[in-house]
Each structure stands twice: as structure tokens, then as C-alpha cells.
N, C-alpha and C positions, 0 to 999 in steps of 0.2 A: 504494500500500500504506500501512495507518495507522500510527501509532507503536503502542508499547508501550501498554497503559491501564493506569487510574493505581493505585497501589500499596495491595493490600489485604491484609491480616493472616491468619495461618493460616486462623482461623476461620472467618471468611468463606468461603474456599472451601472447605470442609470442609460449608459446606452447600448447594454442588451438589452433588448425587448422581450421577458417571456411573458404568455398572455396565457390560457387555458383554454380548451377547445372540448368539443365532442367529436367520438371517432363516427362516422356516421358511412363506412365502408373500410371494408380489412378482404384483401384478397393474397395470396403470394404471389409471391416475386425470384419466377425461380431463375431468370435473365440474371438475377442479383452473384456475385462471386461469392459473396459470403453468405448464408440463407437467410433472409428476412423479408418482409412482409410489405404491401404498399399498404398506405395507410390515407383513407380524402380526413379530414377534422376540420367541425365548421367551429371557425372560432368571431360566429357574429356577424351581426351586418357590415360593421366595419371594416373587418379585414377579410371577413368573407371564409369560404374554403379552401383549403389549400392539399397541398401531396406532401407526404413524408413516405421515404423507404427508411424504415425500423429495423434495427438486427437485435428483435424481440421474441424468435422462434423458438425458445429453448423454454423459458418461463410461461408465455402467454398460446393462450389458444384462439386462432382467430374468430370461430362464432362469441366468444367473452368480450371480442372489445366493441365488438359496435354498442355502442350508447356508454361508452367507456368515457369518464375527463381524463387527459393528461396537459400536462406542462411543455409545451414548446419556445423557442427562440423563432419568434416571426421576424426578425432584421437580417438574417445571414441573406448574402447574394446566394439565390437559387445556386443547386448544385446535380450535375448530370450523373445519375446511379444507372446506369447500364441503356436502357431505352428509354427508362423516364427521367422528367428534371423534379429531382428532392427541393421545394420550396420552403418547408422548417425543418428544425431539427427537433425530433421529440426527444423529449430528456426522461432518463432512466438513476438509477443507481445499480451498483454493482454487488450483485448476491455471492455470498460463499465462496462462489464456485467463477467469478468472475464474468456474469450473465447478465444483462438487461435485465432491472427489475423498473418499470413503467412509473414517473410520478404521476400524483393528483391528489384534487383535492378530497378531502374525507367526505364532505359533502356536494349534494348539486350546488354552484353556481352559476352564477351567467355568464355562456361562451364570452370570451375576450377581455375578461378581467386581466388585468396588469401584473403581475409578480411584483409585493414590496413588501 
């Protein structure tokens, strides 16, 4: 496990954007090198819905995440995963065993809330 990384000032993170979304389609992605999962997550009228490829296949099953919250970074430049363009990153922690384990919130809130 790494240490802490090095000490950066409010601002700074105040320019990732993570928002919270719903997963509202989960299909595989077997084009993927690594095996994971496409993912659509409507995070709102405002930012709307987007694509994530997830390398979530170990922990999660894909009938479990539709109507799933996770935690995404909606500011990264889009990023091309095999056929498709990855527009967030969903954010996970790392189980035991070194494996996506998916955040969110404990309760329902409203797609597109801010992380603070």
C-alpha cells in the first residue's frame, strides 16, 4: 500500500470534479485488454449521461449495478478504451485482494451532486 501523496492546497482539489451519478446500463466490454465492463451513468440534467469503461468484473455483477450511485470524476479529457471513448472515471477502492470495490453514496441522492 502507498503512502499519503504529497500535500496540495484547497484549490487544487476543488478542480476535480466528482459528482454522483446512476448506473442506468452495464453491458461488457470484452474489446477491453483488461476485462471490464461499459458503464452509461446519468449524472443529471446538467451534465447529463455519460460512458465509463470500469475494471469492476471481479467484485460486481453486472445485473446489480443498474440503478447503482457511484462516484465519478466528470472533468478528465475523455479517454479512448478500445472502441469506445471512456468520458468519466468511476472511482472505486481497492479490496484485499487488490480489486475495484465501486464508491457511493449510502443513501439515494440527487444524480450530480458535487463531492465536498
Amino acid at each position: 500500500m502507498a503512502g499519503a501523496a504529497a500535500t496540495i492546497d484547497f484549490d487544487a482539489f476543488m478542480k476535480v470534479d466528482v459528482r454522483v451519478g446512476t448506473i442506468v446500463d452495464a453491458r461488457p466490454f470484452p474489446e477491453a485488454r483488461k476485462p471490464a465492463f461499459q458503464l452509461l451513468i446519468d449524472f443529471g440534467p446538467v451534465i447529463g449521461v455519460k460512458k465509463s469503461s470500469a475494471r469492476i468484473t471481479r467484485n460486481h455483477r453486472l445485473e446489480a449495478l443498474i440503478g447503482r450511485q457511484v462516484a465519478a470524476v466528470v472533468n478528465f479529457p475523455p479517454r479512448q478504451i478500445g472502441p469506445m471513448m471512456s468520458e468519466v472515471l468511476t472511482l472505486g477502492f481497492p479490496d484485499a485482494d487488490g480489486e475495484v470495490m465501486l464508491i457511493g453514496p449510502d443513501r439515494k441522492v440527487p444524480d450530480g451532486g458535487r463531492l465536498y
